[in-house]
N, CA, C and O of each residue as an XYZ file, in Angstrom:
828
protein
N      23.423     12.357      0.547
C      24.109     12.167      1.809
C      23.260     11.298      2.722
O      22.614     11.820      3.631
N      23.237      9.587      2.440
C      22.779      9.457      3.591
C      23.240      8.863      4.680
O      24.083      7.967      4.633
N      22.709      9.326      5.786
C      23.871      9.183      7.208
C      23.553      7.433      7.645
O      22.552      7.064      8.258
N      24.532      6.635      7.216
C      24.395      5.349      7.477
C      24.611      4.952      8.849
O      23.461      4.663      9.182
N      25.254      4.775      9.742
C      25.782      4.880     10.945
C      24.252      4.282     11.626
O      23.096      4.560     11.305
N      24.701      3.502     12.519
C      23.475      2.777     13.065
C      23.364      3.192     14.967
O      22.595      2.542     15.676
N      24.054      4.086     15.427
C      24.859      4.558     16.489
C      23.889      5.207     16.920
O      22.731      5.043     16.537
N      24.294      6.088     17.843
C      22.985      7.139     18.263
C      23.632      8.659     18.019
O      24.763      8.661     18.504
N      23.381      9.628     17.579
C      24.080     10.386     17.192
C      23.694     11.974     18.008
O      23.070     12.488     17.080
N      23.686     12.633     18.709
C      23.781     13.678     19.161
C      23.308     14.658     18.445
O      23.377     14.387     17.246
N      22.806     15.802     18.689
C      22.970     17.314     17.719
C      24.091     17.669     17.369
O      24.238     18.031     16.201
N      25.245     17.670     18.304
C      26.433     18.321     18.259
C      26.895     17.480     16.934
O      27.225     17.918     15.832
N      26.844     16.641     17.223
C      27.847     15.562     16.293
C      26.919     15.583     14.660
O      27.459     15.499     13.557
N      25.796     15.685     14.856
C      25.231     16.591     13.420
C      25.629     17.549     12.834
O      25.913     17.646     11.640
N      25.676     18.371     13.705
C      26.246     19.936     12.898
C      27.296     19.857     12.680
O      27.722     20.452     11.690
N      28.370     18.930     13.673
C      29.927     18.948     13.032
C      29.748     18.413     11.517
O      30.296     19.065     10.629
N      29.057     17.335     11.201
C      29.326     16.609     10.331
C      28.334     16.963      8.917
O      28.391     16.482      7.785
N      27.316     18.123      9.564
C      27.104     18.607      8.370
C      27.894     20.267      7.659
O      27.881     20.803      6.550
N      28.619     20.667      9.247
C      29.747     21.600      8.229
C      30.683     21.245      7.725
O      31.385     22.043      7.105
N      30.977     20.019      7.819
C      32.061     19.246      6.931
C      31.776     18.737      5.460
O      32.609     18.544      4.574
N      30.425     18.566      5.408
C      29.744     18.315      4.018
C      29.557     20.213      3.323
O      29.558     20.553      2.140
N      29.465     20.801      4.138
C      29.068     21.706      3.620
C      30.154     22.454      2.783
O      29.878     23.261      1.895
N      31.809     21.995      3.273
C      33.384     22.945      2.380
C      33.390     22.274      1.509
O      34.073     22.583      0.532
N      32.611     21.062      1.521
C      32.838     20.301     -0.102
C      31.853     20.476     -1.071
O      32.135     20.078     -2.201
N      30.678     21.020     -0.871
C      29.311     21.372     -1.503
C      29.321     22.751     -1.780
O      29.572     23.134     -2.923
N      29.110     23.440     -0.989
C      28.107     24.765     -1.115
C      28.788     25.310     -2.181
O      28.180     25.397     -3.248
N      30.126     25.760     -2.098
C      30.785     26.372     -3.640
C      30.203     25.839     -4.146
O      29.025     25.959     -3.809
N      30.463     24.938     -5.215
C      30.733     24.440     -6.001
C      29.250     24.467     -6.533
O      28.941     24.478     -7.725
N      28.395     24.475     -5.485
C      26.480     24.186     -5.660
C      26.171     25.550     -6.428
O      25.636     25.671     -7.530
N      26.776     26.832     -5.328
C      26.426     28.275     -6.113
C      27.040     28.617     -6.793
O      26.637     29.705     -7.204
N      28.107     28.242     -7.341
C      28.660     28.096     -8.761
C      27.633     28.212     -9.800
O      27.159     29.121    -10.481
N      27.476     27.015     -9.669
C      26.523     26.600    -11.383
C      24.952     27.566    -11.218
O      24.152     27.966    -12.064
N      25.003     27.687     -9.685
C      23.183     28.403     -9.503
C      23.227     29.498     -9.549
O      22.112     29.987     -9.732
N      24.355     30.506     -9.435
C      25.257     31.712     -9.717
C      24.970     32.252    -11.039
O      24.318     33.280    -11.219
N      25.456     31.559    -11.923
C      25.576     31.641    -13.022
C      24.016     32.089    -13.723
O      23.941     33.208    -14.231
N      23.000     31.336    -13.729
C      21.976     31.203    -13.931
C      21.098     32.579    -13.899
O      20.372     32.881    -14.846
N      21.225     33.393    -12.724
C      20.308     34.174    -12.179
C      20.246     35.002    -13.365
O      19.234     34.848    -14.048
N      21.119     35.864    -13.770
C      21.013     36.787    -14.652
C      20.708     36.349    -16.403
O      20.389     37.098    -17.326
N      20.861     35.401    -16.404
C      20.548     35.076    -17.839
C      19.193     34.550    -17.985
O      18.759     34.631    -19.134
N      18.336     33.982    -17.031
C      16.931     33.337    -17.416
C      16.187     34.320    -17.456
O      16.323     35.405    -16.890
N      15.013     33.793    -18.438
C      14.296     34.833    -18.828
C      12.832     33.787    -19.001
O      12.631     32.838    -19.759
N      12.135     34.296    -18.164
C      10.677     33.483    -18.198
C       9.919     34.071    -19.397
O       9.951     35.274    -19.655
N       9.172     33.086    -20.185
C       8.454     33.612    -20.756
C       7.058     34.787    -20.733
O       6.447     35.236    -19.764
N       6.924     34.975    -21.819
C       5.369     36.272    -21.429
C       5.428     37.364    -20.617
O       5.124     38.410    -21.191
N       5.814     37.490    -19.109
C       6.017     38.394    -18.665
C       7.102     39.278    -18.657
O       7.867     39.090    -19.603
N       7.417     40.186    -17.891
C       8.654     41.469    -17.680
C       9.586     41.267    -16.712
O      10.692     40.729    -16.766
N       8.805     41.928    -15.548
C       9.764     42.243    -14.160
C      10.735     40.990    -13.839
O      10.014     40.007    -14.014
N      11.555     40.707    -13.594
C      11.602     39.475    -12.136
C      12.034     39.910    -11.154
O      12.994     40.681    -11.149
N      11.116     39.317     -9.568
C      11.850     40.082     -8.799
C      11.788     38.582     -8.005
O      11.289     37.548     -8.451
N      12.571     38.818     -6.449
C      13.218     37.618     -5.822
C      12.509     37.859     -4.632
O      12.000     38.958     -4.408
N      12.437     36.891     -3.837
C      11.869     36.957     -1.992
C      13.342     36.435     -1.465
O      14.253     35.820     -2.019
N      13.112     37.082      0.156
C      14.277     35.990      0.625
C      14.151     34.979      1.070
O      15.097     34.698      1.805
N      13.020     33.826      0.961
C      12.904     32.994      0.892
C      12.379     32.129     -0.477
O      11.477     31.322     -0.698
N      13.203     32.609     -1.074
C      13.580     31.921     -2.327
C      12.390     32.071     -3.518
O      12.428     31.526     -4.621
N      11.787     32.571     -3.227
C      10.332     33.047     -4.684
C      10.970     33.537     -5.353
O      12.131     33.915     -5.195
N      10.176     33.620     -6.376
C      10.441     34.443     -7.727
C       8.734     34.854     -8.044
O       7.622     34.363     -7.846
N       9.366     36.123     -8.686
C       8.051     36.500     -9.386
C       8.068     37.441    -10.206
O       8.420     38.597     -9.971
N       7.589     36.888    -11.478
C       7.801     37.169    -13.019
C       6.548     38.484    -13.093
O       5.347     38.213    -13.126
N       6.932     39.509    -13.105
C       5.860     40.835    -13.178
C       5.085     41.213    -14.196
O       6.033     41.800    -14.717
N       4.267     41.394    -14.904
C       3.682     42.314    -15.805
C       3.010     43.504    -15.383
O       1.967     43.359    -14.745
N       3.571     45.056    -15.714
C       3.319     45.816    -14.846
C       1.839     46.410    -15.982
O       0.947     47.103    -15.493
N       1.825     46.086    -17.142
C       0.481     46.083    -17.909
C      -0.858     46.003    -17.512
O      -1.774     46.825    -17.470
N      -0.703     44.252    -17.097
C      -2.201     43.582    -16.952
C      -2.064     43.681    -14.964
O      -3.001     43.755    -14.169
N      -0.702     43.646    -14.690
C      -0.799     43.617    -13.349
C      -0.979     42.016    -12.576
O      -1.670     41.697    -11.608
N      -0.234     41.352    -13.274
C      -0.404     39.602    -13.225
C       1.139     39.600    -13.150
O       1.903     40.471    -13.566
N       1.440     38.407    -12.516
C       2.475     37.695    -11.837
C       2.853     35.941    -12.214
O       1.893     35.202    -11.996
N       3.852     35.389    -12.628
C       3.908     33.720    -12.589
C       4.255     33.996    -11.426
O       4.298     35.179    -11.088
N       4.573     33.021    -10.570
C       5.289     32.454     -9.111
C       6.061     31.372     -9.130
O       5.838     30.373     -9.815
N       6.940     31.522     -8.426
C       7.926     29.932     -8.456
C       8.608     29.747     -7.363
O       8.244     30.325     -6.339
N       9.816     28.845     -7.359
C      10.838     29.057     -6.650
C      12.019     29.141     -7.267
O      11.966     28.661     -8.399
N      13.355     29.680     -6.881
C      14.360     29.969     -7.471
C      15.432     28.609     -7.703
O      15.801     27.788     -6.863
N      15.712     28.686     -8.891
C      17.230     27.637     -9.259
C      17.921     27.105     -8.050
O      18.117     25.923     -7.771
N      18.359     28.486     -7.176
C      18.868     28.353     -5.748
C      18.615     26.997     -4.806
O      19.306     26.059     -4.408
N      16.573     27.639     -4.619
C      15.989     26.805     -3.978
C      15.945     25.384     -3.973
O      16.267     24.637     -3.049
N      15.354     24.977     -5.517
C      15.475     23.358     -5.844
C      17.078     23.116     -5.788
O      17.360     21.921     -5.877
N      17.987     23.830     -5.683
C      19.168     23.191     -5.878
C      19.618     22.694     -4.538
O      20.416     21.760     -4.454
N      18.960     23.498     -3.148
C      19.185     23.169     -2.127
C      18.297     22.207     -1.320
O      18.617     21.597     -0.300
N      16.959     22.185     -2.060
C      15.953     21.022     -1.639
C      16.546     19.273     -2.108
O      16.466     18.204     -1.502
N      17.212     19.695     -3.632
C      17.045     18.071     -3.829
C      15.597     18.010     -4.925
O      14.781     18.872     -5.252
N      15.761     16.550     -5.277
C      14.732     16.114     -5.773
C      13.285     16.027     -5.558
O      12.922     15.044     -4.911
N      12.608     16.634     -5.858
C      11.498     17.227     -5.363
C      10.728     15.966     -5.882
O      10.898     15.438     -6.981
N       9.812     15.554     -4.860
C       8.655     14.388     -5.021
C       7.155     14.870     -5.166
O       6.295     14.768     -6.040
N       7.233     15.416     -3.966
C       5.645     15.996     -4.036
C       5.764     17.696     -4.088
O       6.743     18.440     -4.018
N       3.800     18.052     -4.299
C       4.180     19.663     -4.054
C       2.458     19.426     -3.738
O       1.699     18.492     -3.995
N       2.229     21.013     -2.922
C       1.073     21.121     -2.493
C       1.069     22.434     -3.031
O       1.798     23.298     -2.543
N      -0.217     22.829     -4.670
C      -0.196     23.860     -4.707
C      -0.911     24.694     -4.504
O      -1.446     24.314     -3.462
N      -1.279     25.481     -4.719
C      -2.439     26.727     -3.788
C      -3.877     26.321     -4.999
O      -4.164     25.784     -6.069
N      -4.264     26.872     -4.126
C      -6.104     26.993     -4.942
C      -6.582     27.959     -5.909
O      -6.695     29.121     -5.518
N      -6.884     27.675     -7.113
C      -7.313     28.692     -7.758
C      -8.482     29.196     -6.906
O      -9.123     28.583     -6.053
N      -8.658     30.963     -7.512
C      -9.432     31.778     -7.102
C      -9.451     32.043     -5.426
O     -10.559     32.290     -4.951
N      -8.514     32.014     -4.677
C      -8.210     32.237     -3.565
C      -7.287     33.651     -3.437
O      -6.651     34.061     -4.408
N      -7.283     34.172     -2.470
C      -7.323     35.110     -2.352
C      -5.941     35.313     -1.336
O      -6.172     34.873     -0.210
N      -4.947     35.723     -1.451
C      -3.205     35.417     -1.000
C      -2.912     36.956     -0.749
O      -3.216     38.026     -1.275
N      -2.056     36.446      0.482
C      -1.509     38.048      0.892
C       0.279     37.943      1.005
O       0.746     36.822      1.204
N       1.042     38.893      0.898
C       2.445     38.691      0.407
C       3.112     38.162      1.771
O       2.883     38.624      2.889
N       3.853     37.260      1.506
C       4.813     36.189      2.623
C       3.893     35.297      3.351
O       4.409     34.609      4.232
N       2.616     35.179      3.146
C       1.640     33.935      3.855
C       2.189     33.142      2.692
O       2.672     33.372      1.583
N       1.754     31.605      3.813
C       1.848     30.538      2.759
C       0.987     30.382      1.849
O      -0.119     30.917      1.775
N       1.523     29.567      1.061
C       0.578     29.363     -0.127
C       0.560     28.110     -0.868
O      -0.253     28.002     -1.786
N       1.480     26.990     -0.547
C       1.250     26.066     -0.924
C       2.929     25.157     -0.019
O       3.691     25.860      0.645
N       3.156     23.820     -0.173
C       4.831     23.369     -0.179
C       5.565     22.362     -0.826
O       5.354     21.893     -1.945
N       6.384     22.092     -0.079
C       7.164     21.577     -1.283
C       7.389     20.313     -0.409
O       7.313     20.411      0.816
N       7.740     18.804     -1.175
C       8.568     17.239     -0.274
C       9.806     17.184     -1.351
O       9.579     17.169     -2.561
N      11.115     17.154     -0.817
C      11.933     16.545     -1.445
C      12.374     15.527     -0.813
O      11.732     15.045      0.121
N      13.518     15.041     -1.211
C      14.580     13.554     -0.347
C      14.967     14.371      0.900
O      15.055     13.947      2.052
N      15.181     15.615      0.457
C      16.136     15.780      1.745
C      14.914     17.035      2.765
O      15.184     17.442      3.894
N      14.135     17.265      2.287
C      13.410     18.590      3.222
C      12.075     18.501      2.285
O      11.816     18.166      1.129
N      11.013     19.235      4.010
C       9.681     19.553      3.774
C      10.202     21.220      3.455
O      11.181     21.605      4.095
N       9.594     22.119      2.545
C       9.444     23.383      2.657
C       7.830     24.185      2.242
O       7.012     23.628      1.511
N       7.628     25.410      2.796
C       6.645     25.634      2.473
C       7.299     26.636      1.566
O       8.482     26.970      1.499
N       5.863     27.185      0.631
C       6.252     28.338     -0.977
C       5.175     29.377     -0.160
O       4.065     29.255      0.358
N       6.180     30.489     -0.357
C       5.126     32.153      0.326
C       5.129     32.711     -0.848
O       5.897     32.685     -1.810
N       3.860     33.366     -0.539
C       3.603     34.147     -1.842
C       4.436     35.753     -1.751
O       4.666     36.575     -0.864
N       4.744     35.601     -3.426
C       5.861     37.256     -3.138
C       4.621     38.577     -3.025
O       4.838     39.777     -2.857
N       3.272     37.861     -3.185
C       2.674     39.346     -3.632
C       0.833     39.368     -3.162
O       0.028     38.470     -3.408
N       0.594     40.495     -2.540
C      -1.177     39.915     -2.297
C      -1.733     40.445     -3.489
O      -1.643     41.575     -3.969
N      -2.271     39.518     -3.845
C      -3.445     39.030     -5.268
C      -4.309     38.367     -4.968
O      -4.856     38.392     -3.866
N      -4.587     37.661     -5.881
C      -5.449     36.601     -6.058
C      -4.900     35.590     -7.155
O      -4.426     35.960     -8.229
N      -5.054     33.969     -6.658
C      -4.339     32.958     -7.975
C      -5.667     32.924     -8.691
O      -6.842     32.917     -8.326
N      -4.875     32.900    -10.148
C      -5.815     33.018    -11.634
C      -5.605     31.498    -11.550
O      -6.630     30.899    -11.225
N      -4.628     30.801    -11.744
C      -4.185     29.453    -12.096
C      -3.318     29.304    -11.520
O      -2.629     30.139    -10.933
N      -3.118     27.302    -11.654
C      -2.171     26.991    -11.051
C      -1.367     25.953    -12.198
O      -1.942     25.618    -13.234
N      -0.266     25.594    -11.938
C       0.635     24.613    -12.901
C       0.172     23.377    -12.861
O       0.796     22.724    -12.025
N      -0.511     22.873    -13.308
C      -1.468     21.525    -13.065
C      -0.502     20.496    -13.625
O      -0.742     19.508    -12.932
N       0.199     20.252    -14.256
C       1.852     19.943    -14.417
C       2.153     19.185    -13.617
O       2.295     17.962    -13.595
N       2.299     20.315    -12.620
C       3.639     19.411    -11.205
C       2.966     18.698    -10.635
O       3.485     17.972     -9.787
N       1.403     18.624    -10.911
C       0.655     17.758     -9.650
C       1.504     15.732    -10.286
O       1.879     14.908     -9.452
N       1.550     15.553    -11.417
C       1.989     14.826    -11.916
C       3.201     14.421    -12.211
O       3.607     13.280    -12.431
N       3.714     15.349    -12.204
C       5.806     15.698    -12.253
C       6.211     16.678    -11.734
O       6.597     17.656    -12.375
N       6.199     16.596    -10.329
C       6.838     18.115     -9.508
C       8.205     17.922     -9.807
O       9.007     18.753     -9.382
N       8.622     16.899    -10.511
C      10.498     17.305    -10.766
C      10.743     17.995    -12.077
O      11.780     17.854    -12.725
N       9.558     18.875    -12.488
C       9.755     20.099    -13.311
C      10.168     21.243    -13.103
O      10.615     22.187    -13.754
N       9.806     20.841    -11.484
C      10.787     22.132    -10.806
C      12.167     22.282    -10.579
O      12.755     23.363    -10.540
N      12.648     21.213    -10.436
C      14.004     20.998    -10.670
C      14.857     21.103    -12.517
O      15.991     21.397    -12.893
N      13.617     20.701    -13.210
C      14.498     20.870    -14.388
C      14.828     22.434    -15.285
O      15.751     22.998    -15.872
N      13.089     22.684    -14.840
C      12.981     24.292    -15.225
C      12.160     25.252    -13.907
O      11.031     25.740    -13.943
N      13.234     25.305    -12.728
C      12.451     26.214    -12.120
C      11.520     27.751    -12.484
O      10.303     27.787    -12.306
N      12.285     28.926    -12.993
C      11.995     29.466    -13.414
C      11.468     29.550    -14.804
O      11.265     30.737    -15.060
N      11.202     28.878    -15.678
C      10.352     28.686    -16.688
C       9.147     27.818    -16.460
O       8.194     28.206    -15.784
N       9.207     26.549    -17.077
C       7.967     25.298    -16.932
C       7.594     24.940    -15.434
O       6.463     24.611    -15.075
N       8.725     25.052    -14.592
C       7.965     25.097    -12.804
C       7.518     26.047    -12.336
O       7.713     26.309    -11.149
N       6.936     26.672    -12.978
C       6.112     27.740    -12.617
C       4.993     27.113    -11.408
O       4.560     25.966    -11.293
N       4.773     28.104    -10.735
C       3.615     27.303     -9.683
C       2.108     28.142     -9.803
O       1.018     27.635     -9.539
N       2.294     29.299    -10.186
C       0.924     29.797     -9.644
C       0.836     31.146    -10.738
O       1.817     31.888    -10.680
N      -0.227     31.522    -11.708
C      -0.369     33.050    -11.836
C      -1.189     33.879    -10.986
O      -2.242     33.373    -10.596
N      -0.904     35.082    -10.615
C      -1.870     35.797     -9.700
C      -1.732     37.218     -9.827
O      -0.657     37.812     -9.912
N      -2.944     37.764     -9.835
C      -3.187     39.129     -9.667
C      -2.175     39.494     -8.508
O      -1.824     38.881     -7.500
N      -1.734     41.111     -9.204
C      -0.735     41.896     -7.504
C      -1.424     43.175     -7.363
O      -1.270     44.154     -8.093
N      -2.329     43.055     -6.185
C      -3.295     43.905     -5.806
C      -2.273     45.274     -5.787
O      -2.974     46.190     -6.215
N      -1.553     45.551     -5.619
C      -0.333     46.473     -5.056
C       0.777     46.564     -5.533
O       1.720     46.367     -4.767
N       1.082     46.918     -7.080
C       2.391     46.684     -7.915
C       3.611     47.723     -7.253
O       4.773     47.702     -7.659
N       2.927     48.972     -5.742
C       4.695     48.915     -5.191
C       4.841     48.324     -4.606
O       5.684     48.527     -3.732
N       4.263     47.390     -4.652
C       4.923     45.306     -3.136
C       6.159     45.178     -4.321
O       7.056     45.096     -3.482
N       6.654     45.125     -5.194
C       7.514     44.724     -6.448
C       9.093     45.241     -6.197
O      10.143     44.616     -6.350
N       8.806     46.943     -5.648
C       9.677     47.237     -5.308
C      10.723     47.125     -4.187
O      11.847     47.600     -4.026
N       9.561     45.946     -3.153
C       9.821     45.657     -1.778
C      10.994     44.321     -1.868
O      11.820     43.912     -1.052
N      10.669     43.931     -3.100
C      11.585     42.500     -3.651
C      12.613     42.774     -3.803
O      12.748     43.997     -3.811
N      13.776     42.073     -3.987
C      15.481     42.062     -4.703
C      15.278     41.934     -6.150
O      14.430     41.191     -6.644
N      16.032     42.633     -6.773
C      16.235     42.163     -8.144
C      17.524     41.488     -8.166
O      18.407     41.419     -7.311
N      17.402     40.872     -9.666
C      18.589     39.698     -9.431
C      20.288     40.221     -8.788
O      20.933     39.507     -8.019
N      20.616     41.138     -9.132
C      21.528     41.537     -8.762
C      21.520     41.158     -6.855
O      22.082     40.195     -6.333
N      20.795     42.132     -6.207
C      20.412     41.790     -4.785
C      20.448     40.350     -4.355
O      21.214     39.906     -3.500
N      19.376     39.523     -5.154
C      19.196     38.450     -5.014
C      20.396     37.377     -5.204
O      20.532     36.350     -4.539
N      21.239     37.828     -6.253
C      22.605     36.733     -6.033
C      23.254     37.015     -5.067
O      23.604     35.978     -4.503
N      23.721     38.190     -4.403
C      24.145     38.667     -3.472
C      23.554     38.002     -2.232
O      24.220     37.459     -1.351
N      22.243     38.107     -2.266
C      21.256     37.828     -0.852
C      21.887     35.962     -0.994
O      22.253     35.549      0.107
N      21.982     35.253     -1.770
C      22.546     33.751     -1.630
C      23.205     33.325     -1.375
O      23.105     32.355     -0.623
N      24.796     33.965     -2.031
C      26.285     34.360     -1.798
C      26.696     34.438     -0.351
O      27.648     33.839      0.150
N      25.771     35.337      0.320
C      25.697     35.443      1.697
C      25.325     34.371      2.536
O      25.586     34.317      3.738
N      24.623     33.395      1.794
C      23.926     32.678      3.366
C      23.868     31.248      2.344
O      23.316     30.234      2.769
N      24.420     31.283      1.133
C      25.004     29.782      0.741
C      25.580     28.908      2.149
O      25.161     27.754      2.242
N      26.117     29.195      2.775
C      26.590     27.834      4.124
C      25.460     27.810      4.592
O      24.716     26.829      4.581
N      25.228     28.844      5.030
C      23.392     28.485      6.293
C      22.207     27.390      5.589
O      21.417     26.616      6.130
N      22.483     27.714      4.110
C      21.099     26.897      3.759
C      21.869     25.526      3.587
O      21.452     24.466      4.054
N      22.981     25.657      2.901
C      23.219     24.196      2.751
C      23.299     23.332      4.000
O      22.797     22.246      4.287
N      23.904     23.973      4.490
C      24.414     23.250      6.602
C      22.884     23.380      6.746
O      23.063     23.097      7.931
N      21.235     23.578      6.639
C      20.291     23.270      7.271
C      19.751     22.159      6.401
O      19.567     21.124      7.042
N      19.446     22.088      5.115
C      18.936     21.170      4.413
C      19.865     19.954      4.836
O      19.347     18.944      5.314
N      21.409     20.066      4.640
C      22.187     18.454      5.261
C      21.500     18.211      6.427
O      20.926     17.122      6.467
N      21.380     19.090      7.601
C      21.355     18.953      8.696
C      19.682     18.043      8.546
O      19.644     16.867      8.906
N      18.577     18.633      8.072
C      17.180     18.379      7.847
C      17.442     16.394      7.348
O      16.929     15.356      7.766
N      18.519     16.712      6.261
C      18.380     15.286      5.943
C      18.988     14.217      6.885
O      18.425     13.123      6.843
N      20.014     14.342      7.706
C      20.721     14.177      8.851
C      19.378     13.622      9.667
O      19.250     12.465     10.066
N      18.488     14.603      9.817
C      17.708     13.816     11.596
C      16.400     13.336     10.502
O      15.378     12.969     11.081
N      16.380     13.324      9.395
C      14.971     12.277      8.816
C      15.850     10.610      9.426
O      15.448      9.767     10.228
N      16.928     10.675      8.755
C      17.331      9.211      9.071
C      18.261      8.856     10.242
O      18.980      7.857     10.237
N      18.192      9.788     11.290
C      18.371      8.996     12.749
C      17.814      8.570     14.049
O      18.121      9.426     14.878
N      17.387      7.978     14.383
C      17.016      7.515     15.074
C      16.730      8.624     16.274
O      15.603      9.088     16.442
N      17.718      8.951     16.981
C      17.786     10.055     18.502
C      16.761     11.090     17.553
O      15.845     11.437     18.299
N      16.580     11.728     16.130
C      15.760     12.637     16.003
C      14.411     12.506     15.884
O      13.767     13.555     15.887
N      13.763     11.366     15.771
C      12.626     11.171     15.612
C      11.951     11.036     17.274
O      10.838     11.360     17.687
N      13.347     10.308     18.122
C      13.130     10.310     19.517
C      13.160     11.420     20.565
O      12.746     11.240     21.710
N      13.648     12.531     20.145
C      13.569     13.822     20.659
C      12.971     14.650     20.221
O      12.845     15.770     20.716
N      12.304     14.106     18.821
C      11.287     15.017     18.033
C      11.468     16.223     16.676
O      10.600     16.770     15.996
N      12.727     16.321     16.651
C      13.751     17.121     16.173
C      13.014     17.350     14.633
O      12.244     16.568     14.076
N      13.486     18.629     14.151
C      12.870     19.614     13.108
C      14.177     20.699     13.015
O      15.094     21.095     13.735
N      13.550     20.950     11.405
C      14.750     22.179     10.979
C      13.720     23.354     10.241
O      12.960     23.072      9.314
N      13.871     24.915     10.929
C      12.881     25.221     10.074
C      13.906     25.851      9.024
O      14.978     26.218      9.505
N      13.739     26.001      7.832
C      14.726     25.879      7.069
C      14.508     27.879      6.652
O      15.571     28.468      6.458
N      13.598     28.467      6.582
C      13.783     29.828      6.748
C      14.161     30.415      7.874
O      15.064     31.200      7.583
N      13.865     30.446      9.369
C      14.740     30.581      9.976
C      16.086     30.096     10.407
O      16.696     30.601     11.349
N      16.543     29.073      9.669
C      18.021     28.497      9.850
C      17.901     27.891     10.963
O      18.962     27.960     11.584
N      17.021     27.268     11.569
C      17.801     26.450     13.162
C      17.043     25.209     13.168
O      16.239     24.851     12.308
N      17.390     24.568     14.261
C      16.576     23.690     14.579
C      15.580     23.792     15.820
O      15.711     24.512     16.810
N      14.583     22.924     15.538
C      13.824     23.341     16.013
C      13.143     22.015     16.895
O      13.189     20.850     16.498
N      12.573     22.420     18.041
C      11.663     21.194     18.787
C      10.423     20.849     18.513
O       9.548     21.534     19.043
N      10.039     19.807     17.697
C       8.584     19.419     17.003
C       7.641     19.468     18.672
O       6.433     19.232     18.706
């Protein structure tokens, strides 16, 4: 979607025009990302559980180790992912701090960690092809393994069931913010008023 129009364009006249993109998208987007949740199955580990900001995290309640990612959902609502910033091995992470983010075409996002540990490793992968996250989020885009100091934080998560539900619900909000995000990269009045979308709280925001 990109907003060609050489005009000066308002907020108002953004949001109209990104809930109008949004009756022709968002179905049709959680359709195919719908589908998905319950059938993937990451390798090596057990659990999966979900954040509501879009993590995943693949459990072993054994060794007490974790993969990390982001969900099908997520890359489906970012877009083509260019860059990624990922966390540091041997650092030391507490559950919902950041931990590393994400650049696509259409949005900056940051990745929270679902769990306080510590990262063992990281996907050294994406530093070279972060559009692995788009092809295999939950498998090969893996971002991070890490100790979970606290395996009942696990129970604090959605399981997929929850988690399709938790999307189902707020499919318009994310799509209407990512259009909206891509909307003021390429207009003019937003760079001049300073304009930002934080995309977990849903709004916009004043840089």
């Amino acid at each position: 979607f990109f907003f060609s129009s050489r005009r000066r364009h308002t907020r108002s006249s953004l949001v109209s025009w990104a809930r109008r993109c949004v009756q022709e998208t968002a179905s049709r987007l959680f359709t195919r990302v719908a589908t998905n949740f319950l059938c993937c199955s990451n390798a090596g580990f057990g659990t999966m559980r979900y954040t509501l900001t879009h993590e995943w995290i693949n459990f072993d309640e054994s060794t007490k180790r974790g993969m990390i990612g982001i969900t099908d959902f997520a890359q489906g609502h970012l877009g083509d992912i260019v860059h990624i910033e990922l966390p540091k091995s041997n650092t030391q992470v507490k559950k919902g701090k950041n931990i590393g983010g994400l650049e696509s075409v259409k949005a900056v996002s940051d990745i929270f960690s679902p769990a306080t540990g510590k990262i063992l490793k990281v996907n050294e992968a994406l530093k070279n092809d972060p559009s692995i996250i788009n092809k295999s989020p939950e498998n090969d885009g893996w971002i991070a393994e890490v100790t979970v100091e606290s395996p009942k934080e696990m129970s604090e998560l959605l399981n997929a069931e929850a988690y399709k539900k938790h999307c189902e619900e707020h499919k318009d909000d994310h799509q209407l913010i990512t259009q909206l995000n891509f909307c003021l990269l390429y207009t003019s009045d937003a760079a001049d008023e300073g304009l930002g979308v934080d995309l977990v709280g849903r709004r916009i925001i004043k840089k």
